[in-house]
Every structure is written in structure tokens, then in C-alpha cells.
N, C-alpha and C positions, 0 to 999 in steps of 0.2 A: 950672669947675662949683662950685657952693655953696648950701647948704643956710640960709634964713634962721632968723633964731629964730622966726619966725609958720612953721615948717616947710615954705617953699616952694622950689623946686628952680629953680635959672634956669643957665645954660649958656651963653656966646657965644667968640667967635674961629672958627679956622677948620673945615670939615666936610668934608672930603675923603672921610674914611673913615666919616663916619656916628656920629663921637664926641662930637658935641653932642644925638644923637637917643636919649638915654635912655628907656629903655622906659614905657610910660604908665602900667601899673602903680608904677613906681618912682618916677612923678615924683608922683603922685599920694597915693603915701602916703611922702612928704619925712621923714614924722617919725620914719620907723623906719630914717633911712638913721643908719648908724653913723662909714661913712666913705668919701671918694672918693680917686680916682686914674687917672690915664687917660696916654696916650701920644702920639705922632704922630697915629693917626688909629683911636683906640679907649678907649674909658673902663669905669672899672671901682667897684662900690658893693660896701660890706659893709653886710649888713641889720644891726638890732639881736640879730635871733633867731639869728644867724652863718653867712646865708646869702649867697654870694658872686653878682652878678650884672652880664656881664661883653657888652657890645656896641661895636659897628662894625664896620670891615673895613679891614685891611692893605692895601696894596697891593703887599707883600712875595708875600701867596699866591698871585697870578697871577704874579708877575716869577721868582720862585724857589720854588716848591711845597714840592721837596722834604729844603729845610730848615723846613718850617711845622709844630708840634706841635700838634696839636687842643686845642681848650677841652675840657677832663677832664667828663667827666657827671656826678662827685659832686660841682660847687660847687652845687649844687641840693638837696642831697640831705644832706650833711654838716653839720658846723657848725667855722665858723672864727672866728679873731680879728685877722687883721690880713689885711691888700694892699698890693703896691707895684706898680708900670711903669716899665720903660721906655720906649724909644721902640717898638720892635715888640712886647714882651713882658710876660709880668705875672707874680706870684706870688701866691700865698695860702698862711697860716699854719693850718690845721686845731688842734681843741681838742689834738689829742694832740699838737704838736707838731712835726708831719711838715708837706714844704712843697711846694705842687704848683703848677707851672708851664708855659707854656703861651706858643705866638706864633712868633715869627722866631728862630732859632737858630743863625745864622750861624756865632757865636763863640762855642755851647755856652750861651749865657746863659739860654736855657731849658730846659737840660738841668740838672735836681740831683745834685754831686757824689757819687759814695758814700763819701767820707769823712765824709757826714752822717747815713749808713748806723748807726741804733743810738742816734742824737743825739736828746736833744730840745731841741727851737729854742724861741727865746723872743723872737727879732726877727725880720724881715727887712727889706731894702732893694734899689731898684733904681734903675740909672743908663741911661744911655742904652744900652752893649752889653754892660754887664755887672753882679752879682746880688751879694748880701752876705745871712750868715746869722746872726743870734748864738745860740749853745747857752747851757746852763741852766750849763756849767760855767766860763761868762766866755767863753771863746771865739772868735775870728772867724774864718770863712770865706769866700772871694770866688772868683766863676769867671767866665769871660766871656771879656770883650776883655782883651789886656792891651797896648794901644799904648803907653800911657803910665804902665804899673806898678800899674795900679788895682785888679787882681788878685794884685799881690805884699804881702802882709801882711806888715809890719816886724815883725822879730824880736823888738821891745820888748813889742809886743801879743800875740806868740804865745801866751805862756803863758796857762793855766788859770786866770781868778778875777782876770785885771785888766782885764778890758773890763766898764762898766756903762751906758753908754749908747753906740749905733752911728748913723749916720747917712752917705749918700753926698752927692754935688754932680752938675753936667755937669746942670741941668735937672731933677734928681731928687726929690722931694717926703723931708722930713725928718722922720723917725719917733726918738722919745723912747722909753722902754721902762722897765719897773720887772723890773728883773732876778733879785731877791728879793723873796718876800714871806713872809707867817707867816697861813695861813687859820685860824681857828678856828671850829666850829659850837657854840652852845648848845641844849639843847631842855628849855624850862621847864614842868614837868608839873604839868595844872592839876588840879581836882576831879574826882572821880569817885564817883558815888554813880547808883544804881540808879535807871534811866527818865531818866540826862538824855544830851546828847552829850557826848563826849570833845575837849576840845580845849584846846589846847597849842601854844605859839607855839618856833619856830624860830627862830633868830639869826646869821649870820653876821657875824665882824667881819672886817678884811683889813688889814694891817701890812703896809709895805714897810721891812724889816729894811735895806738900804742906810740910810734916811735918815729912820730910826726915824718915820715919818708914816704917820698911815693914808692908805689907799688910794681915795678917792671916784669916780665915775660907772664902777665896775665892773658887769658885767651879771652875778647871780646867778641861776641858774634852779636851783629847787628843783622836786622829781619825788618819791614813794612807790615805795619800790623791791616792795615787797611788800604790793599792794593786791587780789589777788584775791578774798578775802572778808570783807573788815572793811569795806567801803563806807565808806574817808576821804577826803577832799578839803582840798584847800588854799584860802585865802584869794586866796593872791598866789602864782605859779609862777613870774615874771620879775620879778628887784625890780633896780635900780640902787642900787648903796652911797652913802649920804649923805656929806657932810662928816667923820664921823665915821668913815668906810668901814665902815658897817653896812647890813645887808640882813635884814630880817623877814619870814615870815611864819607862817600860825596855820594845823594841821592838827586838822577837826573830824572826828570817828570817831560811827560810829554803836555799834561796840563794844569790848569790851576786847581788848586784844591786842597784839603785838610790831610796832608801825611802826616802819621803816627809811626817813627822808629823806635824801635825796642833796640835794647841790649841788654843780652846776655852775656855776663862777666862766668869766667872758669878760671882756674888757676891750677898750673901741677902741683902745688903745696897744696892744697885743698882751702883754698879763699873761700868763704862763701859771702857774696856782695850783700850788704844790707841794702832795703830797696829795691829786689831783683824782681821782673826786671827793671831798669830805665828805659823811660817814655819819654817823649817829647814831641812836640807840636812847633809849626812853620806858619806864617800866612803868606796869603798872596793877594794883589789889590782886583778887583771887583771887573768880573769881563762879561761881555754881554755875546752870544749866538744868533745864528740865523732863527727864524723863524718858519718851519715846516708848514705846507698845506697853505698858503698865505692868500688863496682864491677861494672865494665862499658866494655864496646864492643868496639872495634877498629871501627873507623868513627861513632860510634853513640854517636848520643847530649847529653850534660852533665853537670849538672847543683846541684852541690852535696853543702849543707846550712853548714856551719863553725859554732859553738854554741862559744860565748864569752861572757865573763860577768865581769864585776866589774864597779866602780864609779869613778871615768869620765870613760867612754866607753872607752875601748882602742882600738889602732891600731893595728891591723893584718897584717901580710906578711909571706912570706917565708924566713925560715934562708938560707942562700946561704953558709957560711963560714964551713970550713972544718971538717970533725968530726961530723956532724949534720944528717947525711944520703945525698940521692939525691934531686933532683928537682920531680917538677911534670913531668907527661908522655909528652910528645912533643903533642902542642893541648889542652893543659887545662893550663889557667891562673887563680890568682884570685883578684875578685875582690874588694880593701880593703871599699868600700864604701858599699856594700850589702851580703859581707862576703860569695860568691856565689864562689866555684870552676866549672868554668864551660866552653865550645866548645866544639871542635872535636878531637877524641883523633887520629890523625895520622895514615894512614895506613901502614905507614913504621915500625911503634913501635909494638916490638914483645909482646907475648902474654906472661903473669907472674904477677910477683908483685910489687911495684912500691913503694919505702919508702920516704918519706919525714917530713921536718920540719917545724911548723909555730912558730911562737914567737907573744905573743901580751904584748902592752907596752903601761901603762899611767904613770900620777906625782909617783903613789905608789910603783910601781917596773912593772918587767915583768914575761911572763911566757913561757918556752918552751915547745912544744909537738911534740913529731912523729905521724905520720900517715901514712898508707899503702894503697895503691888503688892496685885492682886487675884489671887487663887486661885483657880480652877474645878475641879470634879471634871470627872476622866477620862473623855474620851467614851467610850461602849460601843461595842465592837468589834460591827457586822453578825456575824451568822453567817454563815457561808461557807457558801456553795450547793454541793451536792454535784453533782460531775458527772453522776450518773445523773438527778437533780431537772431537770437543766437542761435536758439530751437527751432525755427526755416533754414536757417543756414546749414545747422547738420542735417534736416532734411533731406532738402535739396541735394548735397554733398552724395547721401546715402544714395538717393535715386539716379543720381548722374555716374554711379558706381559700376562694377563691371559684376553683381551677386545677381541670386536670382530671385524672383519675384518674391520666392518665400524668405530667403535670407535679409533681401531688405525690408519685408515687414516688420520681420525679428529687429532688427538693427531699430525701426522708428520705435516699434513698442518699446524697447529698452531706452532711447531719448525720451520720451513722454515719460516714463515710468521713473525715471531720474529727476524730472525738470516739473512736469505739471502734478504727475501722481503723488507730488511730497504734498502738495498745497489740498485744502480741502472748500467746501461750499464754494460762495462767491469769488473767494480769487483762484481758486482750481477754473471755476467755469470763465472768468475776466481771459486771466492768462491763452488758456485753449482760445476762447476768440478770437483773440491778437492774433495768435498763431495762425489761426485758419482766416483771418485776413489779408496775412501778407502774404498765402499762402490762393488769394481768391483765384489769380490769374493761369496756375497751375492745377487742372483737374485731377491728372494724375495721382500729386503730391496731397490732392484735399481727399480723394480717393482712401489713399494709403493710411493717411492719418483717420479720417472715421472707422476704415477695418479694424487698426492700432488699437482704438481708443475704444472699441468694442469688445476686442479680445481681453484691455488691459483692465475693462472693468466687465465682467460677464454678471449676467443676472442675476441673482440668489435664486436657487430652488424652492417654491414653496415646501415649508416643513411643514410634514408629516404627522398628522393626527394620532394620537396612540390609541386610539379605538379602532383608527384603518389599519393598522401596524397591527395587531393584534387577528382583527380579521383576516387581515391575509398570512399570518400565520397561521389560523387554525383552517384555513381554505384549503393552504398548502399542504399541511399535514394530511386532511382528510384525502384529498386528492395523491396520496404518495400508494404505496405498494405494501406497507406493515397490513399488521394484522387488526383488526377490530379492537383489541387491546391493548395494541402497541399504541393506535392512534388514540384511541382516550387516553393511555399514561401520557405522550407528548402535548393534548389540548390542557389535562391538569397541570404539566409543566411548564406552560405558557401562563394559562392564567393566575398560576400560582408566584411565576416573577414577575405579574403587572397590575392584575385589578389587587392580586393577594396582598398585596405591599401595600396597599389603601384601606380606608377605615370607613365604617358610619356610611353616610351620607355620599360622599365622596366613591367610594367604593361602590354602594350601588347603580350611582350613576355613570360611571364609565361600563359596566357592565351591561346598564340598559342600551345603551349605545350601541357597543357590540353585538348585543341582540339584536338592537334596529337595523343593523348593518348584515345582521345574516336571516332576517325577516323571510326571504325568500328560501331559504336552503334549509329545508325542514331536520335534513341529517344532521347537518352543521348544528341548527340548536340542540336538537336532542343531545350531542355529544356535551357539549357546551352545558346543558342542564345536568347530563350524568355525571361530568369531570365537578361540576360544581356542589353539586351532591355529596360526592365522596370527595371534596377537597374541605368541605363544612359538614362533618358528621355530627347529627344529634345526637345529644348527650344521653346516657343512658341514666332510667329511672335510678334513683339511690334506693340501695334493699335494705328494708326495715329490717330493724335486730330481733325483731317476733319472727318472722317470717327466717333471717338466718337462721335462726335457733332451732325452731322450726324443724327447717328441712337438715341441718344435724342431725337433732334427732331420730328423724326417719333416717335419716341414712344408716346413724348407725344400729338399729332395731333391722334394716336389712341386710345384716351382713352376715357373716358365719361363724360371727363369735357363740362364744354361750351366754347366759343367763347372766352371771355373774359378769363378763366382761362388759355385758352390755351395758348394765346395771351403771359399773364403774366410769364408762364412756359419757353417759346422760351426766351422773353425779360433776364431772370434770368440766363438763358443758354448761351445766348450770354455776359453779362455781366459777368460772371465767366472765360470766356475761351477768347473769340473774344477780349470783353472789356478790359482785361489785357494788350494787345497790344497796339502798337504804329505806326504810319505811315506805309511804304511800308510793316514791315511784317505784321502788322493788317489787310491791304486790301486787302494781299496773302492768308492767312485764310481764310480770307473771300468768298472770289473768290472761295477757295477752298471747299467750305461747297457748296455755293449755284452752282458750277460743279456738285457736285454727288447728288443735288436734282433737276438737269435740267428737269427731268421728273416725277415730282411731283408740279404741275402748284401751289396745293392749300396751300403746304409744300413752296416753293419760296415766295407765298405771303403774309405768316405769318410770313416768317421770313424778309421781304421787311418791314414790318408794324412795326415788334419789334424794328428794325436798326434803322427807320423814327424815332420812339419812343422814342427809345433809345439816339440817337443825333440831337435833334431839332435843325430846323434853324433858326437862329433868322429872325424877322418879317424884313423886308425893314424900314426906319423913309420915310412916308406921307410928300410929297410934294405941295406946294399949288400952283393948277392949276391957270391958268391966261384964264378970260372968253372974248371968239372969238365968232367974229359974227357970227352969221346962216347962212349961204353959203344958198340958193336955192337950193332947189331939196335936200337938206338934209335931211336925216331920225334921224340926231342927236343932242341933246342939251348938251349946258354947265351944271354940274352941280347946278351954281346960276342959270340959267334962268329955269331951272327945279323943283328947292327949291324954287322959286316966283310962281310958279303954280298952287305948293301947290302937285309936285307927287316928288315920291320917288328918292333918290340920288343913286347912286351906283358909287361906286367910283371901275371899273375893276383894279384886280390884274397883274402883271404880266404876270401870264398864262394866263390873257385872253385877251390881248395885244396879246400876241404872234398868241392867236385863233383870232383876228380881225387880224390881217397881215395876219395872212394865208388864212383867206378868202377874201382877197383882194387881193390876189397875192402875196402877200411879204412874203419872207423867214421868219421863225423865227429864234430870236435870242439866242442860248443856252450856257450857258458856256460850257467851253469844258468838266467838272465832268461833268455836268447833260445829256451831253449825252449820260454818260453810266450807271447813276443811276436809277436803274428801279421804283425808289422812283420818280423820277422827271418825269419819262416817264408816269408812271401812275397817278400824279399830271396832268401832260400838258393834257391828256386826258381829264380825268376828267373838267378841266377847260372851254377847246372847248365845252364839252359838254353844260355848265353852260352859254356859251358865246352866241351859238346858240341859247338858250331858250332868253338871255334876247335882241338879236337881230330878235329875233320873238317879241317878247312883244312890241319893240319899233318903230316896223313895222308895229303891227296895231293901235299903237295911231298917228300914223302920218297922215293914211287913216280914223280916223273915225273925226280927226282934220278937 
């Protein structure tokens, strides 16, 4: 591929990959191609403006994908200065330094070290599978393939500040490099005088300190870095450095002020400028504007903007010294920091025209100007409408209106309800006066306003007693169509959400009220007494646990158990209640159960049998008798001489010890319980009985002896 000098682009060899088919754009305009390079089956152009643009197609990307690195979206976008290829792969040198690469990466060769991480590059190169870097500090770095050592950099070179020119083989296109250079910017600052343009020419020159030579067909692009409102433009923004390695051009301004030109240096060897970019600064001598808004009113605030311009910013003030005009109006200072004339212009200072001078001064000279402020007297303040003035006049307005009598009420109630009804006590009632003063000479309108003012404030209702409220609920209920029942449940469900919610004192008293209040309506109380009755039920007596027990018992002696169930039922009853007990209160219970069944013989003796039951006595321990001779005339044996006889023992119990004393005269002997135990009493019985049978028995073996 090669670029003629009549700038035409021609291309031949082989096309596999679409690397003879450079884009039509680019072949078309040849003259801005900077430089080429291309691979196996992909070619690659640097524009002059350092825009990279890169076609064909691998046939790596179908055989092995995913070693393929996409083409980066910023060679479009950016701006570079150099390109190399290899066979599947390519690189580019960006203005900063940085190297971006791209393609077949087999061997890493389009991957960039990060030992280049922080570096800024000032060459590149590329071989068939692997990449070369040079830094700004001599440098070389290499990464790729290394079959044959082409990424092993010899220790001679390693060092810092002895490589000045890099270049590879294997097929590889040979790049030269200016490794230092020395930029310098001029800016020759031309005439400046009022009404014409400002312009000023720019200079770059460019040294390559290795080989003390200037630098020629460098690409400088000059830019205004701060062009927002000085309206400057350049001649030339892209200049190429001549033989001489210089680059011109002329920035024309339409005003005075601080431009900043940049240049950016590129080069198709891959230059990179130390320095980049170059800045540089211009002045211009110190100009003074009109002054905007330059009419102002006695006491009103004032705040009038001073326009000044040139490089360095100059100082502002008022000339004071003779011959100059006057000061400012008494009330306006200014201030040299935001170039603001500005306060209160004095209400002593008469009304006219007010001349003065300002002077602004930097290193380049100064400048004087007059300027004139106009005075005007103070507008007069309206009188302020009194609110009563205002609320006749909408009145009036209203009534002069084409509504109807009722529409215009509405209308004044709503003015009053806005105007007077906000206000309260004495200046609600002041205000209304006024009104209805200026208002005297119009019946009509004083008319409309007392309706207004009646409607706007209406009477309160007296509230309602809760003893009347109550009355004529229960009036009204009695008075309804329910039933006699129905109306006592609804008088309890009145009185029960109003006196019922009250306590003590309080509660009787609204109640008596009520009463007083239905005095005449003998129904009415009645109900009232009955709901109240059965809204407050007396409590019922609490049943003594004698009397429970009690009527248990009976109950269950009348039922249709038997004997024995019965028996069980008392024992179970006593032992739930009785048997809970202890000592004197146990046998006070008790006492007291078998009181209230004193007349109920058969009830006393079920429950005599359950207690007996219930607390057995233990048996006496069997003492061994000592056998006494047979007295004569006795009717009785020991029982040994009895057991030899061959007839029956009987050994008498206590009761019937007690039954033989008694029949022989002697007392018996009782503790002092058993003589009130009816358990014992009916024992002792019992026993005498048992005693007489067996002192019959042994009355007639004695006689048939």
C-alpha cells in the first residue's frame, strides 16, 4: 500500500482477508493519510488529524475466536501518533502515550504488559508474533513470542536513557523515533486600540535535543482553551512544522481579554512532545464599558455592573483629583472587587444628573472614563385604602349588580365573612361600625348588611340538659306502638347508656331529676322504677355451707338409690365439705348440719353411720384375762374353764361391760366424747342388747347343768 505524491492511494499483492480493500473514504481523501501498515490479511492508516483506521479480516477469528481481541472503539474517537502490525495483530500509539492493541493473541502479542503500566511510550513496533515498546526514559520493552529470544532484551539495553532509536525485523515495517525534543510556544502581542480586532500570532518551534536539529513535518494543532465569550478564532488550527521545525498561527479576538492557546504537537514518526500540551497567555491594556440602567430613584437600591477588560484584569475606582467631573451621588459606592456601583441613593440628593469618573489601571497602562447617573425623585407612595373603604365599595358594587336579592345577600355575607368575620371582640365590632357608617346614607346597603351579619353569625342553641334528653326519650318510647315489654327493655336501654355510666352521688342525682321531670306521668315512673329495678338487681343472700350440706343430704336420701348407695353419697359429701376441716371448726359444722336435720330421724342416722365410716376407731389391743375360781351361786365362767368344756368363748367388749354394770347396778363408764357421740350412744345400745341375749344364754346352761 502507498500513498503518491499527487495523493493517490493504490494497494496490490494478495487479498485473502480484505486488506487491499481500504475504505473509500480513506482512499479518497490519500492526502490526509499520515501512515500505513498492514499484516497477513489486514491493513491499518493513521489520518493526519490522529485518527486510526483499521480493515480486513483475520482468519484467525473463525479458526481460533477465543484468542481474538476486538478493535478498541476509541481509534475513532481519540487521537494517536503512531501504528505498527504484525502478522495477525496491530498497535497504536495515543497523544498521551498509552498503546492500544488489538487481533490474534496467541503469544500475548496483543495483550500490553503492565510493566508499561504508569510509562509513557514514545515508539512502538511489531513483528510477526511479537510487539516492542520504547518509553520516554530510553527504555525497551518486548512481549510476544519468544521462539527465538525476540522478547529477551539484552542487558546492555536494559538501562534507562540508552536506547534512541527501536526498530524490529521478521517482515516488520521500520519506525525511526526522535526520543527527545525541547517544544517552545511564542505569542507575539500585536496592537490594540479601541474599534479594531485583536490579533496576534502564535509560534511553535520544536528541537530534537539528541541531534541538536529542529524537528520538521510535525503536526501542531493549536485550540483557545478559554473561548467562551471573547469571540477569537484562529487563522490555522492544523499547521505541519517547516524545515525550520516551526508552526504558526494568528488568533484574531473581537475583545480584550486573557486567551489561553494550547498546542498540540503529533508527528508520523511517533514524536511525543514533552510539555504537551503548550499554553500560553497574551495581555491587553485595561478598557472601560458602558454602564447599564444608569437612571435610579432617590432611596431606591442600586446595583448598576462596570464592564472592564484587558490582561491582567485591571483595578477600578473613582478618579477623585480635579478636572475629572464629580463623585457618585451621596449613597452609591463601588465596589472594586465585583465592579458593582451599588446602595441607597440618599434622600437629601436632589433630583438631576450626576457626572463622574472611573480610571482602570494594570502593568500595561490605564484608562479613563466619564459617566453620568440620572437622579429621579422618589415616587409617592398610593395611600393605603382602609379596610372599611374597601368593604362599602364591594358593597355597594354588589348591590349596584344585575343578581337577585338572594344572590346578593350571599355575595355581602361572603365580603363580611372574609373582611370583618377574620377579626374578633372590639375590632370585629370598630371595623363593622366604620362599615355601617359610610354606609349610613344607603338604607338599602345598611339593610343588607344587618341580614348579612345575622345570618353570618346565628345564635347558639341553648344545649340541652341530659335529664330533658333522657325524659323525652323515655316519653317517646312509652308513647311508641311496642309491647309493654318491649318499652321497659328500651327505658333500661336508655337509662342504662346515661344515669348507668354515673356513680354514687352523681348518679342518684340525675336520676332524681328525671323523676322530677316525669312527676306528672305516673306510667312514665313506674316504668322508670321497674327498668331501674331490674337494671340494679339485689344481690342474693350467700347459702351457708350447713344449709348446702344440708339440703345434699336430703337430696340424696330422696332419691332411688339403695341403702348402700346412699350411704356412699352422704360419706362423699361429708368428706368434700365436713372432712376438709379440722378440730373445733370441723365439729362446729358439724354440729351444725346435724341442727338443721334434728327432725329428720332417718337423715341424722345416715349421716351418724357415714362420720362412724368415715373415722373409724381403732379396735382396743386384747388383754389376757387371769382365770378366777367359780364363786357359788355363779352363773359365770372363765373363759379357760369354758374352752375345757368344749363350749364357746366370748370374750365381751367394752359396751358390754358397760351393759353388765348396768345391770348390776353400777354406773357406766363413758368418756366424756362418747357421751355426746350419737355414734357411741347407738353402739352402747346396741351392745346391752347383745349383752342380755348372751346373759340369757348363760342362764340357762347353768339350770340345765
Amino acid at each position: 500500500m502507498v500513498v503518491t505524491e499527487d495523493n493517490q492511494f493504490f494497494s496490490w499483492g494478495s487479498n485473502t482477508g480484505g486488506q487491499l480493500d481500504a475504505p473509500p473514504e480513506l482512499k479518497n481523501n490519500a492526502g490526509n493519510i499520515a501512515a500505513l501498515t498492514g499484516g497477513t490479511d489486514h491493513g491499518v492508516a493513521l489520518t493526519n488529524d490522529g485518527k486510526v483506521v483499521n480493515w480486513g479480516k483475520s482468519n484467525k477469528i473463525e479458526n481460533d475466536p477465543k484468542n481474538m481481541i476486538p478493535v478498541p472503539d476509541t481509534l475513532s474517537q481519540g487521537v494517536y501518533t503512531a501504528i505498527a502490525s504484525g502478522y495477525h495483530h496491530s498497535l497504536a500509539l495515543n497523544s498521551e502515550g498509552k498503546i492500544e492493541a488489538w487481533g490474534y493473541n496467541d503469544n500475548g502479542q496483543a495483550k500490553v504488559p503492565g510493566d508499561l503500566t504508569g510509562k509513557t511510550v514514545v515508539a512502538i513496533a511489531a513483528a510477526a508474533w511479537h510487539s516492542m515498546a520504547l518509553t520516554t526514559e530510553g527504555k525497551v520493552y518486548a512481549w510476544g513470542s519468544n521462539y527465538d529470544g525476540q522478547t529477551t532484551v539484552p542487558k546492555e539495553v536494559k538501562g534507562e536513557g540508552t536506547v534512541t532509536r527501536m526498530g524490529t525485523s521478521y517482515y516488520a515495517p521500520y519506525v525511526e523515533t526522535h526520543t527527545k525534543m525541547a517544544p517552545t510556544l511564542q505569542v507575539t502581542r500585536g496592537l490594540v486600540s479601541t474599534g479594531s480586532d485583536y490579533s496576534h500570532e502564535a509560534t511553535v518551534v520544536l528541537k530534537d535535543l539528541a541531534t541538536d536539529k529542529p524537528i520538521e513535518k510535525a503536526v501542531v494543532n493549536f485550540s483557545i482553551a478559554n473561548n467562551d465569550d471573547l469571540g477569537a478564532s484562529l487563522t490555522s488550527e492544523r499547521v505541519v512544522t517547516d524545515s525550520s521545525g516551526v508552526a504558526k498561527t494568528r488568533i484574531i479576538g473581537k475583545k480584550p481579554g486573557e486567551y489561553t492557546i494550547e498546542a498540540h504537537v503529533g508527528y508520523i514518526k511517533a514524536i511525543k512532545a514533552e510539555g504537551y500540551p503548550i499554553t500560553a497567555k497574551f495581555s491587553g491594556t485595561p478598557t472601560l464599558g458602558e454602564i447599564s440602567g444608569a437612571t435610579v430613584k432617590v432611596g431606591e437600591l442600586v446595583s448598576l455592573k462596570v464592564i472592564a477588560g484587558g490582561f491582567p484584569a485591571p483595578r477600578v475606582g473613582v478618579k477623585t483629583d480635579t478636572g475629572t467631573g464629580g463623585l457618585l451621588p451621596k449613597g452609591l459606592t463601588l465596589n472594586p472587587d465585583t465592579l458593582l456601583i451599588e446602595g441607597n441613593v440618599e434622600k437629601t440628593v436632589s433630583p438631576g444628573e450626576y457626572t463622574f469618573a472611573l480610571v482602570a489601571k494594570n502593568e500595561l497602562g490605564e484608562t479613563t472614563r466619564q459617566y453620568t447617573i440620572t437622579v429621579q425623585a422618589a415616587d409617592k407612595p398610593e395611600p393605603e385604602e382602609k379596610p372599611e373603604d374597601k368593604i362599602a365599595a364591594q358593597i355597594k358594587g354588589i348591590l349596584a349588580g344585575q343578581e337577585t336579592e338572594r344572590q346578593k345577600l350571599d355575595e355581602v355575607k361572603k365580603v363580611l365573612a372574609e373582611t370583618v368575620g377574620k377579626l374578633e371582640g372590639e375590632e370585629k365590632a370598630a371595623l363593622l361600625g366604620k362599615v355601617q357608617d359610610l354606609l349610613k346614607d344607603d338604607a338599602a346597603a345598611l339593610k343588607v348588611v344587618a341580614e348579612a351579619q345575622n345570618a353570618e353569625e346565628p345564635k347558639p342553641e341553648p344545649e340541652e340538659k341530659p335529664e330533658d334528653k333522657i325524659a323525652a326519650q323515655i316519653k317517646g318510647i312509652l308513647a311508641g306502638q311496642e309491647t309493654e315489654r318491649q318499652k321497659l327493655d328500651e327505658v333500661k336501654k336508655v337509662l342504662a347508656e346515661t344515669v348507668g355510666k354515673l356513680e354514687g352521688e352523681e348518679k342518684a342525682a340525675l336520676l332524681g331529676k328525671v323523676q322530677d321531670l316525669l312527676k306528672d306521668d305516673a306510667a312514665a315512673l313506674k316504668v322508670v322504677a321497674e327498668a331501674q329495678n331490674a337494671e340494679e338487681p339485689k344481690p342474693e343472700p350467700e347459702e351457708k355451707p350447713e344449709d348446702k350440706i344440708a339440703a345434699q343430704i336430703k337430696g340424696i336420701l330422696a332419691g332411688q338409690e339403695t341403702e348402700r348407695q346412699k350411704l356412699d353419697e352422704v360419706k362423699k359429701v361429708l368428706a368434700e365439705t365436713v372432712g376438709k376441716l379440722e378440730g373445733e371448726e370441723k365439729a362446729a359444722l358439724l354440729g351444725k348440719v346435724q341442727d338443721l336435720l334434728k327432725d329428720d330421724a332417718a337423715a341424722l342416722k345416715v349421716v351418724a353411720e357415714a362420720q362412724n365410716a368415715e373415722e373409724p376407731k381403732p379396735e382396743p389391743e386384747e388383754k389376757p384375762e387371769k382365770e378366777e375360781p367359780n364363786v357359788a351361786g355363779s352363773n359365770t365362767e372363765t373363759p379357760k374353764a369354758a374352752e375345757q368344756k368344749g363350749g364357746a368363748v366370748t370374750v365381751p367388749s367394752d359396751a358390754q361391760k358397760a351393759a353388765e354394770a348396768n345391770a348390776k347396778g353400777s354406773p357406766a363408764t363413758l368418756s366424756k366424747t362418747g357421751a355426746h357421740d350419737p355414734f357411741l350412744l347407738v353402739g352402747a345400745v346396741l351392745a346391752l342388747l347383745g349383752v342380755g341375749v348372751v346373759l340369757r344364754l348363760r342362764g340357762r346352761a347353768s339350770k340345765s347343768s
